[in-house]
N, C-alpha and C positions, 0 to 999 in steps of 0.2 A: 504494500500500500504506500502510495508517497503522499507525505505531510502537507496540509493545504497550505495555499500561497499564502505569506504575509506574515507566516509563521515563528518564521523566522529560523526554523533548525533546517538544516539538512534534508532533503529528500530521502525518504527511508526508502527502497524497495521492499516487497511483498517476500518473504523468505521463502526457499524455494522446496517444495514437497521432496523428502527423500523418496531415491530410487528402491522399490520393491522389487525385486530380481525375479522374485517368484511368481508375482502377479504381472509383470511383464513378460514372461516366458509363457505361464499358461495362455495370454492371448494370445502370441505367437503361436503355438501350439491349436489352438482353434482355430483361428484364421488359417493357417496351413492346412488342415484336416477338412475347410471348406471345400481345396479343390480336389478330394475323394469323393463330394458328394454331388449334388443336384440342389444348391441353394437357395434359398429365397432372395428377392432382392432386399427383404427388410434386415436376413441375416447380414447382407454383405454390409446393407449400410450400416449396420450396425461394429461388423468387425472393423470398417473401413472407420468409424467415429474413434473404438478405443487406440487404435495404434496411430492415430490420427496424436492422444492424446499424450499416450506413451513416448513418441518421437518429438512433441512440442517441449516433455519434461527432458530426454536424454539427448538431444539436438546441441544447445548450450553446453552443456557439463563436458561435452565429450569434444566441442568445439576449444572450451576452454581447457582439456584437461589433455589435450594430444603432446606428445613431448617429442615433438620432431623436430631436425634440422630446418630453421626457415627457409633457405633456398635450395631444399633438399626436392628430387623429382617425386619421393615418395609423400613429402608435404601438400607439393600441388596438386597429386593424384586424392590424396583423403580430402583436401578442399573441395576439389570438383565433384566429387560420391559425396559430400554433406551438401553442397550448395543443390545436387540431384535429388538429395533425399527431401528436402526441405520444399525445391519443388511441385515434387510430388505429389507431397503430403497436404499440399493446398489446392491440389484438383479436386473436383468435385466428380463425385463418382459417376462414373457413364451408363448411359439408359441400356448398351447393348447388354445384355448375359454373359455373354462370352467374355467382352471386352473390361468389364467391371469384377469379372473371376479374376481376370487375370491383372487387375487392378489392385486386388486386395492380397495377395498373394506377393507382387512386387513388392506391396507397404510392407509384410510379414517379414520381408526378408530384409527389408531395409532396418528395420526395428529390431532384427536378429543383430543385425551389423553392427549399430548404436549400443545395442547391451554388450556386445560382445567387448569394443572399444571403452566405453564407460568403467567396464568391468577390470582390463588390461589399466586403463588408466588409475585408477583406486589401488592398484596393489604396488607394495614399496619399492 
């Protein structure tokens, strides 16, 4: 939350929700399992909402937490896979079937990515 104007302190930002590994994973986990099935479009919106959510929380951390060489080709390469993920993740899901399977499926896997990095980044 930031401090109303005239306030006079410092702007606070809103502290930001820890990472649940588990309840990011089990999404992953369903979303993936969607394309073994025949899903509804309410399913997909629905998967496409949580890792929608998932990748807004692990997007930043993993943005700020990457410990690469800055003029390294492997820095510009994970730049370019987050500025795609983030992309992505603000499309709005597409009416065809096919096209929005294969839509929620790409997020699952991007939000795979993000946990995976997040996770690499947290350990000492």
């Amino acid at each position: 939350m930031i401090a109303r104007a005239g306030s006079g302190a410092a702007p606070r930002l809103a502290p930001t929700p820890p990472v649940d590994a588990e309840t990011i994973s089990a999404t992953i986990r369903r979303a993936l399992r969607l394309g073994a099935t025949r899903p509804e479009l309410d399913e997909l919106t629905a998967a496409q909402e949580e890792l929608r959510g998932h990748i807004a929380l692990l997007l930043p951390s993993v943005r700020d937490g990457a410990r690469l060489p800055e003029d390294s080709v492997l820095a510009h390469q994970v730049a370019a896979r987050l500025a795609g993920i983030e992309d992505r993740a603000r499309q709005p899901l597409r009416a065809d079937m096919l096209a929005a399977h294969s839509q929620v499926g790409s997020l699952a896997r991007d939000c795979q990515y993000l946990l995976a990095m997040h996770t690499a980044a947290a350990r000492p």
